[in-house]
mmCIF entry with sequence, helices, sheets and N, C-alpha, C, O atoms, coordinates in Angstrom:
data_MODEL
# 
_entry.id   MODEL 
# 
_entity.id                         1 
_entity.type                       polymer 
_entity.pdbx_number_of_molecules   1 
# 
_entity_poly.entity_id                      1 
_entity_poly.type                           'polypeptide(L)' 
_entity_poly.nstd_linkage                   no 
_entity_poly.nstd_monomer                   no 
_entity_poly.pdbx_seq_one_letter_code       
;(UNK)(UNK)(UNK)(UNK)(UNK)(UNK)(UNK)(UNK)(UNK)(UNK)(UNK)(UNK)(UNK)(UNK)(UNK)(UNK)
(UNK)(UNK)(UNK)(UNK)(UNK)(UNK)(UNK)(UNK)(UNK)(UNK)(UNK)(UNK)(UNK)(UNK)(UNK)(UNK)
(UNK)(UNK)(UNK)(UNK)(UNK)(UNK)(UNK)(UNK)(UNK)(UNK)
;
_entity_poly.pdbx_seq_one_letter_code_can   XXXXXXXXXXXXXXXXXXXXXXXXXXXXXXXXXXXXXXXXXX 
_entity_poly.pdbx_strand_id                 A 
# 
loop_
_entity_poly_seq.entity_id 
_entity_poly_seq.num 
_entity_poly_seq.mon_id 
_entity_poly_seq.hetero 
1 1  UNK n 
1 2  UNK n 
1 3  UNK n 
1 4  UNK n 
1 5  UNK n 
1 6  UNK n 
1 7  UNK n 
1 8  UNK n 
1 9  UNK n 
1 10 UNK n 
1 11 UNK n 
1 12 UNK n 
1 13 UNK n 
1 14 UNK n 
1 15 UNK n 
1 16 UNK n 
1 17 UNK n 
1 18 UNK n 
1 19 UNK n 
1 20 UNK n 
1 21 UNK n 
1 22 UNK n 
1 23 UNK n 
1 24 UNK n 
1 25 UNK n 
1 26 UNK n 
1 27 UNK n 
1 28 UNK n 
1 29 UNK n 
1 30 UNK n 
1 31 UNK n 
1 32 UNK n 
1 33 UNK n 
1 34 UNK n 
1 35 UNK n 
1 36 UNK n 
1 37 UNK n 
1 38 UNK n 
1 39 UNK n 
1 40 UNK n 
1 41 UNK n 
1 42 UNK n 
# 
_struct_asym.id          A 
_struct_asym.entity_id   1 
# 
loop_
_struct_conf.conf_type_id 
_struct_conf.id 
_struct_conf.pdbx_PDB_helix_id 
_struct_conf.beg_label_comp_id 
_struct_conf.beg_label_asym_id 
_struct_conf.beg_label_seq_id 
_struct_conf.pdbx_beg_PDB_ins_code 
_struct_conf.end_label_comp_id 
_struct_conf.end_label_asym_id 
_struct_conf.end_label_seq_id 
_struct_conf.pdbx_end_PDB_ins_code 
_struct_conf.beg_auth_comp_id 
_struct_conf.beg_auth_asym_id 
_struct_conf.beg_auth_seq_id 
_struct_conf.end_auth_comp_id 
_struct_conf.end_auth_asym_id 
_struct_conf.end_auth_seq_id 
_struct_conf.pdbx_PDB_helix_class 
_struct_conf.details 
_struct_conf.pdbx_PDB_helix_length 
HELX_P HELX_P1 AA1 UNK A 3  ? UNK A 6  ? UNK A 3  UNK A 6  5 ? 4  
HELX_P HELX_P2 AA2 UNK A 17 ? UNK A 27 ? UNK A 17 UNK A 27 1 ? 11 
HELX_P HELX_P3 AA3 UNK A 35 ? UNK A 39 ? UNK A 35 UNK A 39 1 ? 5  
# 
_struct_conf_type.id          HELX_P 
_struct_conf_type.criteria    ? 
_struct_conf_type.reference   ? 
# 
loop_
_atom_site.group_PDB 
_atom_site.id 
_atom_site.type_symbol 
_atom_site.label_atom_id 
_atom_site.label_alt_id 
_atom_site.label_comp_id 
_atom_site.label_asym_id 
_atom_site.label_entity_id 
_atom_site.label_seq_id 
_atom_site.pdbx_PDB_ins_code 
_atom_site.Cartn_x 
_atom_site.Cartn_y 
_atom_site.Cartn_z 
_atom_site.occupancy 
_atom_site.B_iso_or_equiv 
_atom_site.pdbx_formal_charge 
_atom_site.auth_seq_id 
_atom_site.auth_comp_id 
_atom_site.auth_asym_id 
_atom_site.auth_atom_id 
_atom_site.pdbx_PDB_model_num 
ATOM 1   N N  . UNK A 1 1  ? -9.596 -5.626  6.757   1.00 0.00 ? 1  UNK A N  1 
ATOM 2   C CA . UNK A 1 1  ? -8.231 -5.246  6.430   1.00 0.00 ? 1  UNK A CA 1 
ATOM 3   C C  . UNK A 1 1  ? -7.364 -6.502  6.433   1.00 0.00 ? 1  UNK A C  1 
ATOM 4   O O  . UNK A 1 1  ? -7.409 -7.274  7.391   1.00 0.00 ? 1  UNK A O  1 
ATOM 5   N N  . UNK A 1 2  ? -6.789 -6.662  5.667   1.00 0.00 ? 2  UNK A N  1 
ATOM 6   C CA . UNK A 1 2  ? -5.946 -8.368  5.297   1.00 0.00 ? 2  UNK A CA 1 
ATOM 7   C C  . UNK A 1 2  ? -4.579 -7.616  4.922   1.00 0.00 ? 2  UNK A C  1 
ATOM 8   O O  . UNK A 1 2  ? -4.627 -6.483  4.445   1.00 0.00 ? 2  UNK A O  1 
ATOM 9   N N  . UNK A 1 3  ? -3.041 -8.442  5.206   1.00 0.00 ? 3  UNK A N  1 
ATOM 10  C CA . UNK A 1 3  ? -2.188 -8.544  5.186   1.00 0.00 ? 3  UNK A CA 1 
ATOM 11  C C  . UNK A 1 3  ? -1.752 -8.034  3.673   1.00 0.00 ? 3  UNK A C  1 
ATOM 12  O O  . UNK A 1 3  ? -0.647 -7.585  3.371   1.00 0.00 ? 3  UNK A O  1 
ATOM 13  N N  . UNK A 1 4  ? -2.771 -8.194  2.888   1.00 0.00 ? 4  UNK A N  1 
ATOM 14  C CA . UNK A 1 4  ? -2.150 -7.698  1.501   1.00 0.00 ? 4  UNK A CA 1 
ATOM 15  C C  . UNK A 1 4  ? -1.365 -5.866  1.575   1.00 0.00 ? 4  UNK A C  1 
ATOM 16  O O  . UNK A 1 4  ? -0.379 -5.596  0.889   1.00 0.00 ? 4  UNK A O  1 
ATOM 17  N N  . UNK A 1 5  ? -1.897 -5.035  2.319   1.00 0.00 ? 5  UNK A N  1 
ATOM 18  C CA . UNK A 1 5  ? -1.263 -3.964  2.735   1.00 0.00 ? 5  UNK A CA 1 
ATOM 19  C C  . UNK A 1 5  ? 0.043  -3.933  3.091   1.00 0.00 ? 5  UNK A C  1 
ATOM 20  O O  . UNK A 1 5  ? 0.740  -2.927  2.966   1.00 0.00 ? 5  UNK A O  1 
ATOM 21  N N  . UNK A 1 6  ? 0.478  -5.116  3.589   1.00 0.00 ? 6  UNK A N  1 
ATOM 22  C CA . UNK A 1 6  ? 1.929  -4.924  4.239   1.00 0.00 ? 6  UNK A CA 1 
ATOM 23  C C  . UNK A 1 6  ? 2.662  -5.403  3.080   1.00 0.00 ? 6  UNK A C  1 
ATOM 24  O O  . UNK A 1 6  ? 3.324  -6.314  3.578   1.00 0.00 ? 6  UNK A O  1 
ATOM 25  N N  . UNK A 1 7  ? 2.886  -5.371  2.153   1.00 0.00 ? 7  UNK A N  1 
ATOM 26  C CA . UNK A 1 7  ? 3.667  -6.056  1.093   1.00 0.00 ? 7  UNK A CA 1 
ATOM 27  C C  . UNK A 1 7  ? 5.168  -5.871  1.179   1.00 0.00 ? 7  UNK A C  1 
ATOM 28  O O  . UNK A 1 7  ? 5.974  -6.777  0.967   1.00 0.00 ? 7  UNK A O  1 
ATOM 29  N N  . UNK A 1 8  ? 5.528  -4.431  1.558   1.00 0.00 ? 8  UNK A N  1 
ATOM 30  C CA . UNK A 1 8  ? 6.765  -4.622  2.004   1.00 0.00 ? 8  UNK A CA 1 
ATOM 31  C C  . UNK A 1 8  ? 7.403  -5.236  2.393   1.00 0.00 ? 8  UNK A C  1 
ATOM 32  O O  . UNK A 1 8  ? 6.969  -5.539  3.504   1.00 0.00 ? 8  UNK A O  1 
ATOM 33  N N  . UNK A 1 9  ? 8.520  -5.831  2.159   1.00 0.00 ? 9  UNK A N  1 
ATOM 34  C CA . UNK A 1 9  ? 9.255  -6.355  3.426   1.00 0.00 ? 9  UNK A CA 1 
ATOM 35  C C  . UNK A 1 9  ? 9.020  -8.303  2.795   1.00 0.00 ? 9  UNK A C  1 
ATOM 36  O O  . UNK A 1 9  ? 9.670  -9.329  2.997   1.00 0.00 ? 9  UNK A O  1 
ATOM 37  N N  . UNK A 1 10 ? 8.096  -8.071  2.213   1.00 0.00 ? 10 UNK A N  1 
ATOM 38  C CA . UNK A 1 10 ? 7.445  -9.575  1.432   1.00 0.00 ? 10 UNK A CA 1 
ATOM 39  C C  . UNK A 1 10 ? 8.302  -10.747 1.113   1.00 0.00 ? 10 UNK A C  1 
ATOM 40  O O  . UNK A 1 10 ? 8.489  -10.806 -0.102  1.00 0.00 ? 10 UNK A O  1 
ATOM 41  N N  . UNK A 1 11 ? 8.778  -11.519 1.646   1.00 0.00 ? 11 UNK A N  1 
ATOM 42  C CA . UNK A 1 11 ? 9.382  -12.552 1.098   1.00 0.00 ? 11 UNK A CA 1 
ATOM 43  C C  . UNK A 1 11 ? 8.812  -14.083 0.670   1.00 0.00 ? 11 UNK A C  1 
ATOM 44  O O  . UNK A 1 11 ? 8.022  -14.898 1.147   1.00 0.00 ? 11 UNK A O  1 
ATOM 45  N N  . UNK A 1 12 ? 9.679  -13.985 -0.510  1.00 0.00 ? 12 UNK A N  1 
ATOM 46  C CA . UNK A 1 12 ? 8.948  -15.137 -1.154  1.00 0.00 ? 12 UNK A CA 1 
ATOM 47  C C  . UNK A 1 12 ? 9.858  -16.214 -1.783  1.00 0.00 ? 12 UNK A C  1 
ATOM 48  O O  . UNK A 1 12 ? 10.768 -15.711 -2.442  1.00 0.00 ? 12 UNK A O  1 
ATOM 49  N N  . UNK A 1 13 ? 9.853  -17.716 -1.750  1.00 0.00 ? 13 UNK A N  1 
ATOM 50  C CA . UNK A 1 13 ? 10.774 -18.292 -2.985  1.00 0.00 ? 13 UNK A CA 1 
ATOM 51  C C  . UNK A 1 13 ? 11.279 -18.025 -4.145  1.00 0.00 ? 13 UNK A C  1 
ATOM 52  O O  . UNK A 1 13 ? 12.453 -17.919 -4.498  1.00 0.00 ? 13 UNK A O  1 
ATOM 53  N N  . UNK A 1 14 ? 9.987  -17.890 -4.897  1.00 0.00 ? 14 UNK A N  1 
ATOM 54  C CA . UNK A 1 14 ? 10.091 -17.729 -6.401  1.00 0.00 ? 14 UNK A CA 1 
ATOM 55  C C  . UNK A 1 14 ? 10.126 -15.937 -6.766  1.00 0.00 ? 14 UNK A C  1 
ATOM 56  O O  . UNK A 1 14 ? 10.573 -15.436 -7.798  1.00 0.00 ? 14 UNK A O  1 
ATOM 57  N N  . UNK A 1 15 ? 9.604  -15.308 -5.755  1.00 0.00 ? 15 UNK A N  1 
ATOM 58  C CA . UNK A 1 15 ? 9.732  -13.595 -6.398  1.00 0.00 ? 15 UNK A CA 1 
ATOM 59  C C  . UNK A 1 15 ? 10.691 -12.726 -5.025  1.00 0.00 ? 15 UNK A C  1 
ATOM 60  O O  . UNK A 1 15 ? 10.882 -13.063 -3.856  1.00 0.00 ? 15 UNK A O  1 
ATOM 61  N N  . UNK A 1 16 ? 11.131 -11.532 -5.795  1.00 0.00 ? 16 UNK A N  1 
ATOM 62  C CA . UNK A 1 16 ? 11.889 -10.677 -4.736  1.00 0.00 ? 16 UNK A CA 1 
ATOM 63  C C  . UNK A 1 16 ? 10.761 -9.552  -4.882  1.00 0.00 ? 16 UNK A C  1 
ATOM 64  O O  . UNK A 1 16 ? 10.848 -8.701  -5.767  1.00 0.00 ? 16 UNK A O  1 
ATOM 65  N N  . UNK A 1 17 ? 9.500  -9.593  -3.803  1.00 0.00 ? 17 UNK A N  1 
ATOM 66  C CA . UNK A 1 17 ? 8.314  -8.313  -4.051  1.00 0.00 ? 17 UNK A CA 1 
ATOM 67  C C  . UNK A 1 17 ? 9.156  -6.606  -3.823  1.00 0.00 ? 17 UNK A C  1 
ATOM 68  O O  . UNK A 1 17 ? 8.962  -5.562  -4.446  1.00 0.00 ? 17 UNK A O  1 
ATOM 69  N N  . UNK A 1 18 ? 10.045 -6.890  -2.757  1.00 0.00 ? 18 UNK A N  1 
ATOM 70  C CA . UNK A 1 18 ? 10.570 -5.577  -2.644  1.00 0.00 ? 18 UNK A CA 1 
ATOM 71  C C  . UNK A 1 18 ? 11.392 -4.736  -4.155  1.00 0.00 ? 18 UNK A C  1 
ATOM 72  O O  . UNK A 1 18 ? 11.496 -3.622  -4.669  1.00 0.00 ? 18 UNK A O  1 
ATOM 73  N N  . UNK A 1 19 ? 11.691 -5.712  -4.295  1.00 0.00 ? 19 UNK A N  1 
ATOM 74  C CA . UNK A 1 19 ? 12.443 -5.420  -6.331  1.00 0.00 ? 19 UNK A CA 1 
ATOM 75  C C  . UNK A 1 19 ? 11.620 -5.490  -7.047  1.00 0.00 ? 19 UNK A C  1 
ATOM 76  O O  . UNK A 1 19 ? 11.920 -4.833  -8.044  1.00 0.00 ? 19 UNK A O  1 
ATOM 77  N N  . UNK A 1 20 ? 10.418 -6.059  -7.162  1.00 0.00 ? 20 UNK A N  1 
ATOM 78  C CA . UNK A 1 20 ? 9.511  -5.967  -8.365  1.00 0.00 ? 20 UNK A CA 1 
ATOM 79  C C  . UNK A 1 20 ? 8.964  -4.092  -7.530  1.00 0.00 ? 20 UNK A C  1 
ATOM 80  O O  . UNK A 1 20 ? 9.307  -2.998  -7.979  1.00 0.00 ? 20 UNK A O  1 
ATOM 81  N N  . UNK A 1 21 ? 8.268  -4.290  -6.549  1.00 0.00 ? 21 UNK A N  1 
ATOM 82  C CA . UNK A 1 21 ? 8.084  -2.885  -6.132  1.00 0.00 ? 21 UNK A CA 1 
ATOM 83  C C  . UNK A 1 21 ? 8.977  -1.480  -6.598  1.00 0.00 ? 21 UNK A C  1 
ATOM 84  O O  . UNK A 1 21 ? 8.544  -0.358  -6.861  1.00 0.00 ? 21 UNK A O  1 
ATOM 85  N N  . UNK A 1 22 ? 10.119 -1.891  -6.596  1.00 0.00 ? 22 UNK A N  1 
ATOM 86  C CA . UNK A 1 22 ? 10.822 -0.678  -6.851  1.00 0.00 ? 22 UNK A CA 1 
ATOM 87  C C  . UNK A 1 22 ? 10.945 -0.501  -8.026  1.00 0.00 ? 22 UNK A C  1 
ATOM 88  O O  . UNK A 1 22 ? 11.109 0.657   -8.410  1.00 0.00 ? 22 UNK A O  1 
ATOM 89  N N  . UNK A 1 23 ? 10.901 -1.753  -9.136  1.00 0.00 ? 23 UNK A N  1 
ATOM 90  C CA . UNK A 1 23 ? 11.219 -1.783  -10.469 1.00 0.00 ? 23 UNK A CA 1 
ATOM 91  C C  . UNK A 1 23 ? 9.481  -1.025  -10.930 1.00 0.00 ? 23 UNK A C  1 
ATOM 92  O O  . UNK A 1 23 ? 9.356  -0.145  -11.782 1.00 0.00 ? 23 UNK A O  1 
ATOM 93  N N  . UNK A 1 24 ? 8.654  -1.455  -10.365 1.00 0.00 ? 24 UNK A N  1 
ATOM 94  C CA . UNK A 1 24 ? 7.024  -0.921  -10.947 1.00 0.00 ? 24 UNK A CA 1 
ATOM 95  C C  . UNK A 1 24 ? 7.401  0.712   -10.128 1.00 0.00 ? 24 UNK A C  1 
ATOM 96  O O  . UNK A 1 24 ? 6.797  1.464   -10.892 1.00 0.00 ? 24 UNK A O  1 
ATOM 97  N N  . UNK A 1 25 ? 7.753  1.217   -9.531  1.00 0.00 ? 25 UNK A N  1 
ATOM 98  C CA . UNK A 1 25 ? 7.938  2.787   -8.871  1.00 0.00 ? 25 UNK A CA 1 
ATOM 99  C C  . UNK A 1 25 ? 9.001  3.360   -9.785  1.00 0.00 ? 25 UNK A C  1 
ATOM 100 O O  . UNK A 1 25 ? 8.882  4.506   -10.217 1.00 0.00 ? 25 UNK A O  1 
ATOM 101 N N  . UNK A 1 26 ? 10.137 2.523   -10.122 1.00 0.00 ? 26 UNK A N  1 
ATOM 102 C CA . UNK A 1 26 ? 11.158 2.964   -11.152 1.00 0.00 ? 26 UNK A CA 1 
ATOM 103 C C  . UNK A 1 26 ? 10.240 3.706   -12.799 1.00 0.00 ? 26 UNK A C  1 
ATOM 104 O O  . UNK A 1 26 ? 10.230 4.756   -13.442 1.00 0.00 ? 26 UNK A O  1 
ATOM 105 N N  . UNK A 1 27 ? 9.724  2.621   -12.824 1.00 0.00 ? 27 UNK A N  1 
ATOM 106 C CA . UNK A 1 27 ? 8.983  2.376   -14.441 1.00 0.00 ? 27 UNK A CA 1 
ATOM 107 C C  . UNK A 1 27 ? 7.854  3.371   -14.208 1.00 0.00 ? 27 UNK A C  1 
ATOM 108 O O  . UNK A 1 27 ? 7.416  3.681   -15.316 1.00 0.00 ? 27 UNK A O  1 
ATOM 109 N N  . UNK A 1 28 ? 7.277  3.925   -13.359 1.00 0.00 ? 28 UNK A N  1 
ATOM 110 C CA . UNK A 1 28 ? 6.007  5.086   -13.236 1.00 0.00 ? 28 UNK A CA 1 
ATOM 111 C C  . UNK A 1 28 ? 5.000  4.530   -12.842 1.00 0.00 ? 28 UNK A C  1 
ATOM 112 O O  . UNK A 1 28 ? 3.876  4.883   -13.201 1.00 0.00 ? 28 UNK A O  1 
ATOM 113 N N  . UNK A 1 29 ? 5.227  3.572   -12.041 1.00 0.00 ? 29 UNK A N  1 
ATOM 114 C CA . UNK A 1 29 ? 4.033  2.678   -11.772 1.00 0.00 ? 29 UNK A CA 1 
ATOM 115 C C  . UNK A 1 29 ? 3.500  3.557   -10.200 1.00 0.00 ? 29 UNK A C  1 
ATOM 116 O O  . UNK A 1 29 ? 4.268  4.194   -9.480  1.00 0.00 ? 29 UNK A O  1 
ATOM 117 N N  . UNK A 1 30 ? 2.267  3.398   -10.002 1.00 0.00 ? 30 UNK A N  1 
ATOM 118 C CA . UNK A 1 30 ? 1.354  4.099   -8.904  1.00 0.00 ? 30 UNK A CA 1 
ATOM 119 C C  . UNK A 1 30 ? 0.977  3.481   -7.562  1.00 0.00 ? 30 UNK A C  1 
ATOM 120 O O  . UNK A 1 30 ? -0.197 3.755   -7.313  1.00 0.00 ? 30 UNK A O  1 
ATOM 121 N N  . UNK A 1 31 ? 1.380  2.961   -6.886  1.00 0.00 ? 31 UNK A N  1 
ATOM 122 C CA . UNK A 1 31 ? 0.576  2.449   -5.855  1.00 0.00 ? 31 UNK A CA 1 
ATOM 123 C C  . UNK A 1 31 ? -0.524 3.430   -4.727  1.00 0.00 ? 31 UNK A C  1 
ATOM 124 O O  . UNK A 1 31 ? -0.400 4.501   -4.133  1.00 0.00 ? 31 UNK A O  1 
ATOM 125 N N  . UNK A 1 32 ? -1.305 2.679   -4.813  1.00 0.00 ? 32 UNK A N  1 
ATOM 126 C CA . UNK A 1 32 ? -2.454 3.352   -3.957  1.00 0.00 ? 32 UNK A CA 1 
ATOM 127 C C  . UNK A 1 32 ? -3.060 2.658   -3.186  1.00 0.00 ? 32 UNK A C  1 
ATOM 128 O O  . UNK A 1 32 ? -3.451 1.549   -3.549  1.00 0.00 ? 32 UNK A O  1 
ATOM 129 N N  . UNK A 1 33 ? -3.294 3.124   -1.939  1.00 0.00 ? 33 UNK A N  1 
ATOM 130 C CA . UNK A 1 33 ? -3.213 2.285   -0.586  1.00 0.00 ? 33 UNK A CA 1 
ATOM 131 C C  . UNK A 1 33 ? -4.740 3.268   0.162   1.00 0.00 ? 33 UNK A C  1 
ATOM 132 O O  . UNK A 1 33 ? -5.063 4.452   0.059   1.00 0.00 ? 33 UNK A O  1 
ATOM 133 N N  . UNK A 1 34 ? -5.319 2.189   0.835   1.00 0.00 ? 34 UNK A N  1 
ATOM 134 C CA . UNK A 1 34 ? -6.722 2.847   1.545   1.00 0.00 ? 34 UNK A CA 1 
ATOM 135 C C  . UNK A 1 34 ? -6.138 3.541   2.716   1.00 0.00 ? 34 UNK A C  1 
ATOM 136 O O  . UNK A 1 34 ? -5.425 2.949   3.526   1.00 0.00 ? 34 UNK A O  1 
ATOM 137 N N  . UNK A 1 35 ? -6.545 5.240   2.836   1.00 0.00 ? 35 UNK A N  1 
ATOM 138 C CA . UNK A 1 35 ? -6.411 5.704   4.400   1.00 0.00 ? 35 UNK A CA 1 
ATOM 139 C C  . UNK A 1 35 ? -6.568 5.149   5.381   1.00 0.00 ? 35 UNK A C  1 
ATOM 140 O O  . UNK A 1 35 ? -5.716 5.312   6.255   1.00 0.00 ? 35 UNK A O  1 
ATOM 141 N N  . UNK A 1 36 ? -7.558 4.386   5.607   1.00 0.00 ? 36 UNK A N  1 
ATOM 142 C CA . UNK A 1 36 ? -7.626 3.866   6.982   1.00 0.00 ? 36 UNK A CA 1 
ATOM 143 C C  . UNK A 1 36 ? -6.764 2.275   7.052   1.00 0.00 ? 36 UNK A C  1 
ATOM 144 O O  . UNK A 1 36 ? -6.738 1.877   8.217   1.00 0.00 ? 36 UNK A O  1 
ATOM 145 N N  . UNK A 1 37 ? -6.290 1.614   6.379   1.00 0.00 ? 37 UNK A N  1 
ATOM 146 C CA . UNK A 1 37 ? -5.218 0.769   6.303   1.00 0.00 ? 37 UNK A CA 1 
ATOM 147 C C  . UNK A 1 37 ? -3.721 1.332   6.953   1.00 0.00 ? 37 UNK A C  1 
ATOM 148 O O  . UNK A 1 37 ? -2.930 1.012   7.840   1.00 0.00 ? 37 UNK A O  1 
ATOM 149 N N  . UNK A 1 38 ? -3.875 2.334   5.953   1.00 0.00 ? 38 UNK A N  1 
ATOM 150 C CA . UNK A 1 38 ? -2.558 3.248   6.504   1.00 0.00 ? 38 UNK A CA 1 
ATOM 151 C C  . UNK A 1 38 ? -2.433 3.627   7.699   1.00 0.00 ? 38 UNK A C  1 
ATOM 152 O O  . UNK A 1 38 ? -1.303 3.562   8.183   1.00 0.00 ? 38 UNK A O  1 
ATOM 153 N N  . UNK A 1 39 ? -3.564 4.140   8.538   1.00 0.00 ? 39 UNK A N  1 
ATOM 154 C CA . UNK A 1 39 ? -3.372 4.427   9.227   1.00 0.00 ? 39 UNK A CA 1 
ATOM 155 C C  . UNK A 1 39 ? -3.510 3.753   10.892  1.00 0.00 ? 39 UNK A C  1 
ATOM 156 O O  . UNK A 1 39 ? -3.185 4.196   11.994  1.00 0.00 ? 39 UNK A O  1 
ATOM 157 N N  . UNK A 1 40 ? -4.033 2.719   10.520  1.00 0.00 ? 40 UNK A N  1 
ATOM 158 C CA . UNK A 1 40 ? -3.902 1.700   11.473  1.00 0.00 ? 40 UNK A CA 1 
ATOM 159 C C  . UNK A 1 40 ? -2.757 0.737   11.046  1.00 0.00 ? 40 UNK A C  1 
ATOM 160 O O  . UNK A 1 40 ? -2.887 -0.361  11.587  1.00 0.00 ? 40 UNK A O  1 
ATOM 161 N N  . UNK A 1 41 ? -2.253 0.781   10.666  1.00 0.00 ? 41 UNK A N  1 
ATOM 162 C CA . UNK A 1 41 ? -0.566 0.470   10.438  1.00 0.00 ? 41 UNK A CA 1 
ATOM 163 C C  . UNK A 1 41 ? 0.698  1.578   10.500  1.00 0.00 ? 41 UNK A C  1 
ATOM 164 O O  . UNK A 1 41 ? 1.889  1.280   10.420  1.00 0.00 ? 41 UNK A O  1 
ATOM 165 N N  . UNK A 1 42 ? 0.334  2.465   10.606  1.00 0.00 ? 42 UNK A N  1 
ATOM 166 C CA . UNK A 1 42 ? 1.746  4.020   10.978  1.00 0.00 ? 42 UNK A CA 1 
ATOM 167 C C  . UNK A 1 42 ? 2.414  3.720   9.382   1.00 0.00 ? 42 UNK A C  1 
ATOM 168 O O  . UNK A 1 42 ? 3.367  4.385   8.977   1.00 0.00 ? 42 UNK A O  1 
# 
């Protein structure tokens, strides 16, 4: 399990991940995340 799960919250120089996130959820975009990631993170 690697940090790529937590993307939220993501800060970066060159990108705003929390705005590209909402803009790909805006647009119909899907995210899909492994149960047991999830759930050893709440």
């Amino acid at each position: 399990m690697g940090e790529a799960v937590e993307c939220e919250g993501l800060t970066h120089v060159k990108f705003n991940v929390d705005e590209q996130l909402h803009a790909f959820i805006v647009n119909g975009g899907e995210i899909l995340a492994y149960g047991t990631c999830l759930k050893s993170r709440h």
